[in-house]
The first five atom37 places (N, CA, C, CB, O) and aatype in JSON, in Angstrom:
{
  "aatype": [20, 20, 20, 20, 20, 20, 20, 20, 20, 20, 20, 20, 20, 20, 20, 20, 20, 20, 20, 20, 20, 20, 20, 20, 20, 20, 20, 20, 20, 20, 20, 20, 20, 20, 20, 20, 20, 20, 20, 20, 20, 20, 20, 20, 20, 20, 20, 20, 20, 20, 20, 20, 20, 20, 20, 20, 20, 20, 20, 20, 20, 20, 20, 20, 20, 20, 20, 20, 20, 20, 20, 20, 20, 20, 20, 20, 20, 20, 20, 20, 20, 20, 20, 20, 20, 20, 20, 20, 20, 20, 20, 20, 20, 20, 20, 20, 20, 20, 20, 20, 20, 20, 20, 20, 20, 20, 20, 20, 20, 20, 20, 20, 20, 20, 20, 20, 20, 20, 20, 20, 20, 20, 20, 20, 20, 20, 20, 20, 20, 20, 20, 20, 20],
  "atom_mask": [
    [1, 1, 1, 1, 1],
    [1, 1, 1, 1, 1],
    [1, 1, 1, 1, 1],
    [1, 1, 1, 1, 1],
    [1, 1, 1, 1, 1],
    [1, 1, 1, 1, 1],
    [1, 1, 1, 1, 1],
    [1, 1, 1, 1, 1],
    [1, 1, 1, 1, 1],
    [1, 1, 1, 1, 1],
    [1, 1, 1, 1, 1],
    [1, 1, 1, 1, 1],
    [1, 1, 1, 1, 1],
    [1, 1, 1, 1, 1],
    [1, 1, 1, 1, 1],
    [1, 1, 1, 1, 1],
    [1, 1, 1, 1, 1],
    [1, 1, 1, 1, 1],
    [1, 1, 1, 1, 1],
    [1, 1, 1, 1, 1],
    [1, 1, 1, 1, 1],
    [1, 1, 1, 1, 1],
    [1, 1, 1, 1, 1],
    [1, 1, 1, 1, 1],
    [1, 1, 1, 1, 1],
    [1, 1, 1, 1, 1],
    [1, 1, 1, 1, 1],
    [1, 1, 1, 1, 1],
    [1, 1, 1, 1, 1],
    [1, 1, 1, 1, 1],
    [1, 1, 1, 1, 1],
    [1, 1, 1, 1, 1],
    [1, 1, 1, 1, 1],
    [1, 1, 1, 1, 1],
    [1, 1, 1, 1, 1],
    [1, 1, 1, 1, 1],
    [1, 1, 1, 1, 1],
    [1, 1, 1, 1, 1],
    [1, 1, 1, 1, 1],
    [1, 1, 1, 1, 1],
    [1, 1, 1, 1, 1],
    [1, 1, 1, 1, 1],
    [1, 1, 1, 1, 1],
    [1, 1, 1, 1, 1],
    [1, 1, 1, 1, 1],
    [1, 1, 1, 1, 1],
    [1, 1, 1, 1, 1],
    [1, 1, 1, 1, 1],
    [1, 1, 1, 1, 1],
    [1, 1, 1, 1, 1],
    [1, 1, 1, 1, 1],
    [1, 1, 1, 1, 1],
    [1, 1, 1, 1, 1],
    [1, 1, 1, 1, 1],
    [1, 1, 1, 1, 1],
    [1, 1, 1, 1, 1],
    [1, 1, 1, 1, 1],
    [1, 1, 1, 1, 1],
    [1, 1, 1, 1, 1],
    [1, 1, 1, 1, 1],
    [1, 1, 1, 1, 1],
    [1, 1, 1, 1, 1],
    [1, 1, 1, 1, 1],
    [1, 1, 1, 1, 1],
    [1, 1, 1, 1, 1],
    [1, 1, 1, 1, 1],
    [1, 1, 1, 1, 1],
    [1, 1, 1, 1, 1],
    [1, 1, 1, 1, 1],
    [1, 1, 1, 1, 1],
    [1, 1, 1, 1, 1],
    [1, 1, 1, 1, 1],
    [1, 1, 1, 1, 1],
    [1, 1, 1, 1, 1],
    [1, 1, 1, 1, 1],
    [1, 1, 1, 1, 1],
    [1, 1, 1, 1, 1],
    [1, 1, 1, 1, 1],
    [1, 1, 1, 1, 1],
    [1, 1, 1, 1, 1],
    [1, 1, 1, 1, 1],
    [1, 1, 1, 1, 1],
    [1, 1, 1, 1, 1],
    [1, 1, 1, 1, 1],
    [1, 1, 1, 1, 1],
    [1, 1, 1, 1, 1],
    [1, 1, 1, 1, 1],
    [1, 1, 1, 1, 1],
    [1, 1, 1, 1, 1],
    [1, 1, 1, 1, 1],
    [1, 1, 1, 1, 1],
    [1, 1, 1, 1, 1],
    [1, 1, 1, 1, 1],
    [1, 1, 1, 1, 1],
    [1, 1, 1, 1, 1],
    [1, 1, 1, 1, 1],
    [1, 1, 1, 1, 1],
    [1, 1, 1, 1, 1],
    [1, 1, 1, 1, 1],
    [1, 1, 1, 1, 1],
    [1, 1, 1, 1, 1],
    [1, 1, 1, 1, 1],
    [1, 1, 1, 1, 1],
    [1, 1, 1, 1, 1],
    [1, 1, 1, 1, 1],
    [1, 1, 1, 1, 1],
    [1, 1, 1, 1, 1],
    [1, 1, 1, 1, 1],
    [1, 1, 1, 1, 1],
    [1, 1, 1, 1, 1],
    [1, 1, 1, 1, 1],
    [1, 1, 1, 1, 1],
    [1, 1, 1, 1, 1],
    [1, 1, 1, 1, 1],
    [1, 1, 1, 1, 1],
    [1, 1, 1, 1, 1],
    [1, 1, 1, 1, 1],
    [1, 1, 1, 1, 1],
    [1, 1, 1, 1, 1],
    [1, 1, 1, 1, 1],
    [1, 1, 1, 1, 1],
    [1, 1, 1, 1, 1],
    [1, 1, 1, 1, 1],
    [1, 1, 1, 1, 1],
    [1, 1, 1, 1, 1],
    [1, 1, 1, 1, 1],
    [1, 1, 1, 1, 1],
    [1, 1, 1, 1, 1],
    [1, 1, 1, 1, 1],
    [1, 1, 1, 1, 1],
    [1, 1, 1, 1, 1],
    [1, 1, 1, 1, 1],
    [1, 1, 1, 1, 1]
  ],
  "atom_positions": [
    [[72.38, 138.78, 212.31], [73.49, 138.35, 211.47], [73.1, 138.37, 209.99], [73.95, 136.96, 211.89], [73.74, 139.07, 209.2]],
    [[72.03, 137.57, 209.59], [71.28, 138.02, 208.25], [71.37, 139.19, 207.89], [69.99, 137.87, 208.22], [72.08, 139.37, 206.9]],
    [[70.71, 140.39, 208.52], [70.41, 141.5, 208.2], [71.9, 142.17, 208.17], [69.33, 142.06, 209.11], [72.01, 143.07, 207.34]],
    [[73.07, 141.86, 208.95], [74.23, 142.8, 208.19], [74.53, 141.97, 207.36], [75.55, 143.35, 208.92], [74.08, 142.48, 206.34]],
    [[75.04, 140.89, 207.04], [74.99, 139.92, 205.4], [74.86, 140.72, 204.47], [73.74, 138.84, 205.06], [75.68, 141.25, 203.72]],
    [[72.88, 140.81, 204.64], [72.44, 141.82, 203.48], [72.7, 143.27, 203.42], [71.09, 141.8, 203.37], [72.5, 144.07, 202.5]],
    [[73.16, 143.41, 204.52], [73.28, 145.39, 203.91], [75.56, 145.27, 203.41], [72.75, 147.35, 206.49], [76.2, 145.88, 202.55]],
    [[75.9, 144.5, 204.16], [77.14, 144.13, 202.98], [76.81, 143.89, 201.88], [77.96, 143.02, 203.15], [76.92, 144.81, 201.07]],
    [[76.44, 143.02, 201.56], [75.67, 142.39, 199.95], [75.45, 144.0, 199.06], [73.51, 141.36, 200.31], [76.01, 144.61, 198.15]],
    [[74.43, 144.16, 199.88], [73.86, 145.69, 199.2], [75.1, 146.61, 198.61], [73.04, 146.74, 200.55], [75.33, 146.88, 197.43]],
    [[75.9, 147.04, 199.94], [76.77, 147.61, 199.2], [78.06, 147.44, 199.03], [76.7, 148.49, 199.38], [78.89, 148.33, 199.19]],
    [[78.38, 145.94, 198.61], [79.21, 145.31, 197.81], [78.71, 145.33, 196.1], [79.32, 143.89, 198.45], [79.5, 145.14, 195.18]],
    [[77.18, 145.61, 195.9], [76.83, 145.45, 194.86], [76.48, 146.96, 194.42], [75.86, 144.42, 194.84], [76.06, 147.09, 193.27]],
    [[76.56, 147.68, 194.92], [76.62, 149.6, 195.16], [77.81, 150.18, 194.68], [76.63, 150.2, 196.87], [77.97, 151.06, 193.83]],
    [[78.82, 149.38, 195.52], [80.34, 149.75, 194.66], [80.89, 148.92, 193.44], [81.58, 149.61, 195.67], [81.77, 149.42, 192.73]],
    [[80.38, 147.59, 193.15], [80.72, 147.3, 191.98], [80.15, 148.01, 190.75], [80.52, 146.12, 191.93], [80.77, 148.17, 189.7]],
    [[78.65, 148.5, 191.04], [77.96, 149.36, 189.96], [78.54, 150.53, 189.63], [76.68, 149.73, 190.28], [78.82, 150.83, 188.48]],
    [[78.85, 151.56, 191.09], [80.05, 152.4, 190.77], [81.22, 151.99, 190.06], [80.52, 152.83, 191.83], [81.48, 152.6, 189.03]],
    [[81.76, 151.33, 190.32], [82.84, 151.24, 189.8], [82.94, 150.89, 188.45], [83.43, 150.55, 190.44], [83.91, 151.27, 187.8]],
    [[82.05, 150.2, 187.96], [81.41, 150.09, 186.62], [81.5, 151.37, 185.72], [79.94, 149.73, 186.81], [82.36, 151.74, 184.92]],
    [[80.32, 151.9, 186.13], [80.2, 153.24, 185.5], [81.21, 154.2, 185.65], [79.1, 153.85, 185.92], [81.14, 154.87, 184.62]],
    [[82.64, 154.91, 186.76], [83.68, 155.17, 186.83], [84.33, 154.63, 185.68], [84.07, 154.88, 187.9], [84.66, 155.41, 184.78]],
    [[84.61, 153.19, 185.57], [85.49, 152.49, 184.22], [84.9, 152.98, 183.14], [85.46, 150.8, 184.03], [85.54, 153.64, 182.31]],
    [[83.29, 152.65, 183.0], [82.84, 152.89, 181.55], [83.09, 155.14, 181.34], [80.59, 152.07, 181.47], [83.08, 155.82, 180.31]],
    [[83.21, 155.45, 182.42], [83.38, 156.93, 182.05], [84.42, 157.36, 181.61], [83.2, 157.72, 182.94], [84.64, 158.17, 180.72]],
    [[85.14, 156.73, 182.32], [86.59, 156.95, 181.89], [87.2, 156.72, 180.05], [87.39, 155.79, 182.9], [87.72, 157.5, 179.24]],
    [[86.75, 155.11, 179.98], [86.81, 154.53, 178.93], [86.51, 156.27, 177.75], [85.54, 153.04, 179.0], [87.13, 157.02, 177.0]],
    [[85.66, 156.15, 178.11], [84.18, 157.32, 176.86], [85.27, 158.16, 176.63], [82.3, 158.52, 177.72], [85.85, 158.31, 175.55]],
    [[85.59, 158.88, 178.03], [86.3, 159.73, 177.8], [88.07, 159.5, 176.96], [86.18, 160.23, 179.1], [88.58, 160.23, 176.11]],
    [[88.59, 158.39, 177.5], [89.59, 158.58, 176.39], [89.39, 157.84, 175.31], [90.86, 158.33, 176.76], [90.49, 157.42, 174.93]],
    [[88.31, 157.4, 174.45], [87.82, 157.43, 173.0], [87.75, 158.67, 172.64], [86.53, 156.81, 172.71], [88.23, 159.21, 171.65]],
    [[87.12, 159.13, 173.52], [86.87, 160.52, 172.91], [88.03, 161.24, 172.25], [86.36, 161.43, 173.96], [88.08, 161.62, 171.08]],
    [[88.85, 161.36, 173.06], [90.24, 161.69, 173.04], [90.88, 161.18, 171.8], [90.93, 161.15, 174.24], [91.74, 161.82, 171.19]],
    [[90.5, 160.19, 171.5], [91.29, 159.26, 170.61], [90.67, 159.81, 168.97], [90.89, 157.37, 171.09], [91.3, 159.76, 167.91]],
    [[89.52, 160.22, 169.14], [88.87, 160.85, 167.83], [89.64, 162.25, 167.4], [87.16, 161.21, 168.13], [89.38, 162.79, 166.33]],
    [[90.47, 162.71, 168.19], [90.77, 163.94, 167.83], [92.66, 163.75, 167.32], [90.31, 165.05, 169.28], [93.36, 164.37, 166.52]],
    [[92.97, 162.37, 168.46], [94.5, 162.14, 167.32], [94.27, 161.85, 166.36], [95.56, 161.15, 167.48], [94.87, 162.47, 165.48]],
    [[93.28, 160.72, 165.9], [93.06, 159.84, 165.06], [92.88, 160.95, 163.93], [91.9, 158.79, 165.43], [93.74, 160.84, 163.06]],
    [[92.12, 161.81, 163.77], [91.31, 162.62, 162.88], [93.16, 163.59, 162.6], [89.47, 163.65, 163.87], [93.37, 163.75, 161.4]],
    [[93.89, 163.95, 163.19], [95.41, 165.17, 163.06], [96.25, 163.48, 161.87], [96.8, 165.8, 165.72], [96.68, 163.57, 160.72]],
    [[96.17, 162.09, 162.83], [97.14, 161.42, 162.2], [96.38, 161.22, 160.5], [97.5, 159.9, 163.17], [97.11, 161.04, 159.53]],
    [[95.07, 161.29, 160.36], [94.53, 161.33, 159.4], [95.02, 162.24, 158.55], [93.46, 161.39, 159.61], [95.21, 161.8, 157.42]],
    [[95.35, 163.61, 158.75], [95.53, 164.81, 158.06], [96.91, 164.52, 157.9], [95.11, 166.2, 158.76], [97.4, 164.77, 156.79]],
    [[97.68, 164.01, 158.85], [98.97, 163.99, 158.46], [99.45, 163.41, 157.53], [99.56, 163.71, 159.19], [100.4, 163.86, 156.9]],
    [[98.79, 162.12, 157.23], [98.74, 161.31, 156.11], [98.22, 161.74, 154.81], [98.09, 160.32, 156.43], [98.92, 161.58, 153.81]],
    [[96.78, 162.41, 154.72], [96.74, 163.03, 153.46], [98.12, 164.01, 153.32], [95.3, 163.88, 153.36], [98.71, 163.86, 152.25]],
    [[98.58, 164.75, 154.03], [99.31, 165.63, 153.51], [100.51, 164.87, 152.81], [99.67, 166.61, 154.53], [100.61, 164.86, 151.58]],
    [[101.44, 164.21, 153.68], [102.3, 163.15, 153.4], [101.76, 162.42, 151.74], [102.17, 162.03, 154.83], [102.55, 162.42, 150.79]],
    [[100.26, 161.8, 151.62], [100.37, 161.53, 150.08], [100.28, 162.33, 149.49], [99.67, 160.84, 149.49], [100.84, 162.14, 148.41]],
    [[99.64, 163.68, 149.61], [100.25, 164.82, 148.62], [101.86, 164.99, 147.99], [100.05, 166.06, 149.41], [102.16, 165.06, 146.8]],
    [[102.76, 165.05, 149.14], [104.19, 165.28, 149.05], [104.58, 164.26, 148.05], [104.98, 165.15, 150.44], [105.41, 164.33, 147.14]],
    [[103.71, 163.18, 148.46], [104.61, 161.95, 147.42], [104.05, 162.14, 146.18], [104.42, 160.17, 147.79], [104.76, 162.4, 145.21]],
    [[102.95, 162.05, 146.13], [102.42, 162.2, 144.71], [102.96, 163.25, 143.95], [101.02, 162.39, 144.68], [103.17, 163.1, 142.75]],
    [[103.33, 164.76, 144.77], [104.13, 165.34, 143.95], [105.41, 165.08, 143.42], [104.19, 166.17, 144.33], [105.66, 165.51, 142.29]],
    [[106.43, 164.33, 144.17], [107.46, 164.01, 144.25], [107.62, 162.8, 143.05], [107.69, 163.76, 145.64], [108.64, 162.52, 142.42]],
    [[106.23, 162.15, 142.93], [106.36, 160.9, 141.9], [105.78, 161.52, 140.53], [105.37, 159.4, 142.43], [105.94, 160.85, 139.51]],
    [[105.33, 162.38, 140.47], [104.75, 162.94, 139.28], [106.31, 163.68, 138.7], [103.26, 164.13, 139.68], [106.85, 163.29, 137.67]],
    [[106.78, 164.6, 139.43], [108.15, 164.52, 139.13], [109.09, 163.53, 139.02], [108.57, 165.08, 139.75], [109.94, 163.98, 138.23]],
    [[109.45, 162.28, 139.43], [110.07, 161.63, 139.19], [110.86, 160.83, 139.94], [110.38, 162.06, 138.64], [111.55, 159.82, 139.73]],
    [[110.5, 161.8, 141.23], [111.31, 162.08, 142.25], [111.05, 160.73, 143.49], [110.91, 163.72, 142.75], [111.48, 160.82, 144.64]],
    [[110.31, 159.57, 142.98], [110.04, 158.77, 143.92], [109.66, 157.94, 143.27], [109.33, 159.07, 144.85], [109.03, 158.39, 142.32]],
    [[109.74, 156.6, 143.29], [109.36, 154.88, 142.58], [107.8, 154.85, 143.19], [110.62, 153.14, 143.43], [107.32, 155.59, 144.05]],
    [[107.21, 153.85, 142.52], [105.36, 153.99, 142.35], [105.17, 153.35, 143.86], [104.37, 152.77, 140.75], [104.22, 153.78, 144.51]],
    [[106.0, 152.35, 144.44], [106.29, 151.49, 145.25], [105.78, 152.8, 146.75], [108.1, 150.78, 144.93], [104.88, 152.58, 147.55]],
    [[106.56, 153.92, 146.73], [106.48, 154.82, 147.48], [105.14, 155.96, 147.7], [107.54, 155.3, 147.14], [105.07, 156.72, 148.67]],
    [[104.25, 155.91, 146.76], [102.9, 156.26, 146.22], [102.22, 155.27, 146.56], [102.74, 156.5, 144.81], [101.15, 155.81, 146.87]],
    [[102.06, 153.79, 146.78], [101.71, 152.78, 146.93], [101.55, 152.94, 148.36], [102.46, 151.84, 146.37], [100.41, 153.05, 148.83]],
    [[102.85, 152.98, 149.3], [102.46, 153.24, 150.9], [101.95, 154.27, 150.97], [103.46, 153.29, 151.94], [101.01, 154.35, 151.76]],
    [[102.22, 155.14, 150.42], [101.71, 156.48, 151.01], [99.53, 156.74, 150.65], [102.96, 157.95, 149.9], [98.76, 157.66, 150.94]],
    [[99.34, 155.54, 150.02], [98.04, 156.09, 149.31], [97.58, 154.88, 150.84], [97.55, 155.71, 147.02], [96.66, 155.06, 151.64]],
    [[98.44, 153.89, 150.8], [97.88, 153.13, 151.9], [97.44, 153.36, 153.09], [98.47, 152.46, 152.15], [96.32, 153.1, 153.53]],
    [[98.37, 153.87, 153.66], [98.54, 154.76, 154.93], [98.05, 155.78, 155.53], [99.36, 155.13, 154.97], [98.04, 155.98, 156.75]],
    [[97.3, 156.99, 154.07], [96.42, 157.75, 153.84], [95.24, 156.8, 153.78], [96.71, 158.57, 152.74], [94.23, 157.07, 154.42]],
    [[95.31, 155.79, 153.09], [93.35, 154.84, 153.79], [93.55, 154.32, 155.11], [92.65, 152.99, 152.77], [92.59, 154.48, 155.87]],
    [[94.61, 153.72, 155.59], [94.38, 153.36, 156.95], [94.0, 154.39, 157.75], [95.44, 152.79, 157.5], [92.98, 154.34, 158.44]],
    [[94.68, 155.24, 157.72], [94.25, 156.61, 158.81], [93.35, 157.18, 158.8], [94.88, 157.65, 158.86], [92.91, 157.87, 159.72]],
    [[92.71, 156.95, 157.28], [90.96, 157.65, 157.63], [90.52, 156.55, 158.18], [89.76, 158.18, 156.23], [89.9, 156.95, 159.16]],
    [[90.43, 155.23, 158.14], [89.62, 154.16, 158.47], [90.07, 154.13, 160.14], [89.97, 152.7, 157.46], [89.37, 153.8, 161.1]],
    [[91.08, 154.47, 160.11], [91.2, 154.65, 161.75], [90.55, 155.65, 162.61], [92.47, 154.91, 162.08], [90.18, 155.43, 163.77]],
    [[90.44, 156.65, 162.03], [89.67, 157.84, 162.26], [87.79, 157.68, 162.5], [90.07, 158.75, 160.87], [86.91, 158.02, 163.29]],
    [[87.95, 157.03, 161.4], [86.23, 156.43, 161.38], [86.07, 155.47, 162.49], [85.75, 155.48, 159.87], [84.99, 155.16, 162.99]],
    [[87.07, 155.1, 162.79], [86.71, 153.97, 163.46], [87.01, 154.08, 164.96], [87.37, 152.85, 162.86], [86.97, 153.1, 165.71]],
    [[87.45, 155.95, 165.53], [87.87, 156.12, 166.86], [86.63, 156.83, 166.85], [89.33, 156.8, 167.33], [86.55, 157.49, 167.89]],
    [[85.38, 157.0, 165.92], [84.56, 158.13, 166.31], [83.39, 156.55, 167.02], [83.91, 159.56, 164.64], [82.73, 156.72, 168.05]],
    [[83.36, 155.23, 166.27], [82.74, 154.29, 166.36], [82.82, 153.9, 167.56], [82.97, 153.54, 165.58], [81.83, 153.6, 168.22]],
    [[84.36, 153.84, 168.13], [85.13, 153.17, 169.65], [83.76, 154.16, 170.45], [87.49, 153.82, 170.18], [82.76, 153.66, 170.97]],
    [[84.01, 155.35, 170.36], [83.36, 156.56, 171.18], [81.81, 156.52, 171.2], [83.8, 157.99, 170.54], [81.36, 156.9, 172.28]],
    [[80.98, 156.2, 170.36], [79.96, 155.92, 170.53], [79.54, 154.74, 171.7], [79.69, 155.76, 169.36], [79.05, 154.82, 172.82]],
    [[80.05, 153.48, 170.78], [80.17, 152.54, 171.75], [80.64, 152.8, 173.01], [80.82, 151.7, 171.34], [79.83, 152.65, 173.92]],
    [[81.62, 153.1, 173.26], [81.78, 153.67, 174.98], [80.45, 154.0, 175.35], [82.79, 155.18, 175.29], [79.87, 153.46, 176.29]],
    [[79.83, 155.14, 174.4], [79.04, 156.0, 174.99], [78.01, 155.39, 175.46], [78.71, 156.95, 174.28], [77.69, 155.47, 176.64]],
    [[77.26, 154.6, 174.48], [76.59, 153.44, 175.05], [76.81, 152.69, 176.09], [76.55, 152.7, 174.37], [75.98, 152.72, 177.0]],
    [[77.72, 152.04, 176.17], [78.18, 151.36, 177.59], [77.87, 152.72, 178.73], [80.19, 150.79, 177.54], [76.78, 152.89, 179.28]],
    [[78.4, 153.12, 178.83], [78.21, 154.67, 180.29], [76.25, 154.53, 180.31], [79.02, 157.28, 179.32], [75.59, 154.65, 181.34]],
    [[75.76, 154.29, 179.12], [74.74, 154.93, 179.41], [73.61, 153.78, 179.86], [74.41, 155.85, 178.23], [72.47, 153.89, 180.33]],
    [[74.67, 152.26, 179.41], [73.58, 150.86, 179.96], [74.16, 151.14, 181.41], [73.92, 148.8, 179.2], [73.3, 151.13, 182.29]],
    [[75.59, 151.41, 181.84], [76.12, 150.94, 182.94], [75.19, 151.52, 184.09], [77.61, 151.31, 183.02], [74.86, 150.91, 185.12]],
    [[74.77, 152.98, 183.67], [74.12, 153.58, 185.07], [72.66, 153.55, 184.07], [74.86, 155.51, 185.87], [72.1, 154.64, 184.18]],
    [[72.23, 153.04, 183.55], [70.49, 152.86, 183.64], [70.15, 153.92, 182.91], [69.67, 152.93, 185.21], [68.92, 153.97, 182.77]],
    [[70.77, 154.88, 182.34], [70.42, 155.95, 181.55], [70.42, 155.95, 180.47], [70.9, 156.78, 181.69], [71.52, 155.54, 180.11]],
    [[69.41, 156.31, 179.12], [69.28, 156.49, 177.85], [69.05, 157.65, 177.45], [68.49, 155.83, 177.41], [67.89, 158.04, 177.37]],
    [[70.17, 158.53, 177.07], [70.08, 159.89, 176.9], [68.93, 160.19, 175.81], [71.49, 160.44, 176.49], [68.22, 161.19, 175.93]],
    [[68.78, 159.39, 174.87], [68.33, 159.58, 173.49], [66.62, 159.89, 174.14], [68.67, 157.99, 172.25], [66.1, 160.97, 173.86]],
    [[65.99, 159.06, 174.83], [64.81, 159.22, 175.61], [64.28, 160.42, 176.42], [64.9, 158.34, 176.39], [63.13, 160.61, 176.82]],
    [[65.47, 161.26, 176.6], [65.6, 162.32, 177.41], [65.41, 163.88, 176.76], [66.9, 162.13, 177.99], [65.66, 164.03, 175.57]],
    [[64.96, 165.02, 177.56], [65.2, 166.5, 176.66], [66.37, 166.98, 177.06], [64.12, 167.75, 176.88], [67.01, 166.44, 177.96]],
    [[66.69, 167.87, 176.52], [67.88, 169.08, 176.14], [68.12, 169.29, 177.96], [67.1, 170.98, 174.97], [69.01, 168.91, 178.71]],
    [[67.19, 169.87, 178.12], [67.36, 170.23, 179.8], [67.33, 169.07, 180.79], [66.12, 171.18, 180.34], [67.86, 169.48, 181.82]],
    [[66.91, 167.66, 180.95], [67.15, 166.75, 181.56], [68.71, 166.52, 181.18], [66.15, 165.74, 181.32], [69.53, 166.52, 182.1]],
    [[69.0, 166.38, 180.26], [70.5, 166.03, 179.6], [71.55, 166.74, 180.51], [70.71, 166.65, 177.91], [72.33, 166.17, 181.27]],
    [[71.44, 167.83, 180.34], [72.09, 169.22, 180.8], [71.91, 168.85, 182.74], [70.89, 171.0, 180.01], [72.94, 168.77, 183.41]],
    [[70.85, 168.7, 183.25], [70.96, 168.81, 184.67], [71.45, 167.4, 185.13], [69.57, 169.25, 185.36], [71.68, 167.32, 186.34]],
    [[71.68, 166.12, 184.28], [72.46, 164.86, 184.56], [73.89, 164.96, 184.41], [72.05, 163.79, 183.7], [74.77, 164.3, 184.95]],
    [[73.96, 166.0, 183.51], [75.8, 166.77, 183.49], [76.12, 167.55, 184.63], [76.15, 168.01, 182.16], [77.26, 167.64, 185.1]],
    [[75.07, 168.14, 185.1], [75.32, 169.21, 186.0], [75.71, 167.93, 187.55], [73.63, 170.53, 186.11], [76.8, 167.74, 188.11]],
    [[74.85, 167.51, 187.74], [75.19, 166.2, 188.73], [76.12, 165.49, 189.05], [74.71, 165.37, 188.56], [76.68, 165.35, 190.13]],
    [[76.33, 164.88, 187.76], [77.82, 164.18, 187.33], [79.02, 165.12, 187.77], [77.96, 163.97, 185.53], [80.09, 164.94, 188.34]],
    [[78.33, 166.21, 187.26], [80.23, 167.29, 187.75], [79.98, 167.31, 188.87], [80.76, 169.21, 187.24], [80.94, 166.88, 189.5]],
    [[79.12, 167.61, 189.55], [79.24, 167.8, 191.14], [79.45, 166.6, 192.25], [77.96, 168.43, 191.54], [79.73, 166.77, 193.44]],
    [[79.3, 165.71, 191.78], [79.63, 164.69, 192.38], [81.07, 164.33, 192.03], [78.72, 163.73, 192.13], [81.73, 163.65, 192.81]],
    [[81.6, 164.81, 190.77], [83.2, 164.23, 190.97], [83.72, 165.44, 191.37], [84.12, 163.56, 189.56], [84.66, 165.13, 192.1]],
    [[83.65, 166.58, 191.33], [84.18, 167.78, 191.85], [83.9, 167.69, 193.3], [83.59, 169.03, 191.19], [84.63, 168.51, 193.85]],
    [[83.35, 167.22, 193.94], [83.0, 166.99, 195.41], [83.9, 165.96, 196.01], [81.51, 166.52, 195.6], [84.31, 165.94, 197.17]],
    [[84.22, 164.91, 194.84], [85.11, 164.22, 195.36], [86.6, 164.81, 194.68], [84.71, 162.71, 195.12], [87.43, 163.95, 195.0]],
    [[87.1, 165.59, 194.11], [88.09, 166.05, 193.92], [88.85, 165.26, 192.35], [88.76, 165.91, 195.31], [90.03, 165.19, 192.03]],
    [[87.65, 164.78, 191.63], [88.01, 164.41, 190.37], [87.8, 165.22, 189.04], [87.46, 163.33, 190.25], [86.96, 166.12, 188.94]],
    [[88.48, 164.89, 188.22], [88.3, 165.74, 187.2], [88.11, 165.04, 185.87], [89.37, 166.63, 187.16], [88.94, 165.29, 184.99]],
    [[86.95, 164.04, 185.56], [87.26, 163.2, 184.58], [87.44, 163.8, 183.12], [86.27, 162.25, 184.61], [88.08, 163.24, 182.24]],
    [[86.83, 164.96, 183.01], [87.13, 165.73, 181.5], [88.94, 165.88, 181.13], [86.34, 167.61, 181.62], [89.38, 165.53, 180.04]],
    [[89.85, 166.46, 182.25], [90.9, 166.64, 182.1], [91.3, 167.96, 181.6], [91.22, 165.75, 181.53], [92.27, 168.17, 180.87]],
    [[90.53, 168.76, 182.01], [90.96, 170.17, 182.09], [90.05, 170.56, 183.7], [90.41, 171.2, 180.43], [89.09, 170.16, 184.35]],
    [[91.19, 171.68, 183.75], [90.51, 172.46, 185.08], [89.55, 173.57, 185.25], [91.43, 172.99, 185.75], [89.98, 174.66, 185.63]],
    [[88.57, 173.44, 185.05], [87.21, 174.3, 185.32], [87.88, 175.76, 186.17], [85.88, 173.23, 186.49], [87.12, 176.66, 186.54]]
  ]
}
């Protein structure tokens, strides 16, 4: 009776670790994601204070309107900076969750822990990148 206890135990504590690292992968991955709106809504905004600034240099807009627009153009880079930060951090988490420190590692260890990773979710019929290989 002990001895199945402990092999439940075991892997009750097998799938919470999975499931851990699943969440923290996921997470990574849509930061990641998030660096590449963040960085377009960024551009959209410089462009947008261009328009105004032209528009107020002509005449064509109150300072009030240059005022949001210079704002909005700093929020969005600071947002931008700050989806590349989210993504690190993820990245970190993925890499306490399963015991791994990439930074410790070479080019080719790196590469054959990717190679793993895909084969184990492609085996199970997942696709955490979000395109189809």
């Amino acid at each position: 009776l002990l001895l199945t206890q402990l092999k439940l135990d075991r892997q009750a504590v097998a799938d919470a670790v999975e499931s851990s690292i699943r969440t923290a992968l996921l997470q990574a991955r849509a930061s990641f994601t998030s660096i590449r709106l963040a960085r377009s809504a960024a551009d959209a905004a410089r462009a947008n204070l261009e328009l105004v600034q032209d528009a107020y240099a002509r005449g064509a807009l109150p300072i009030i309107d240059l005022i949001d627009a210079q704002s909005s153009s700093l929020s969005a880079d600071l947002d931008a900076s700050g989806a590349i930060y989210d993504f690190f951090s993820d990245l970190m988490l993925v890499q306490r969750t399963s015991s791994r420190f990439d930074f410790f590692t070479t080019e080719q260890q790196r590469a054959e822990w990717v190679a793993r990773l895909r084969a184990y979710f492609d085996e199970r019929g997942v696709q955490p990148w979000g395109v189809s290989r």
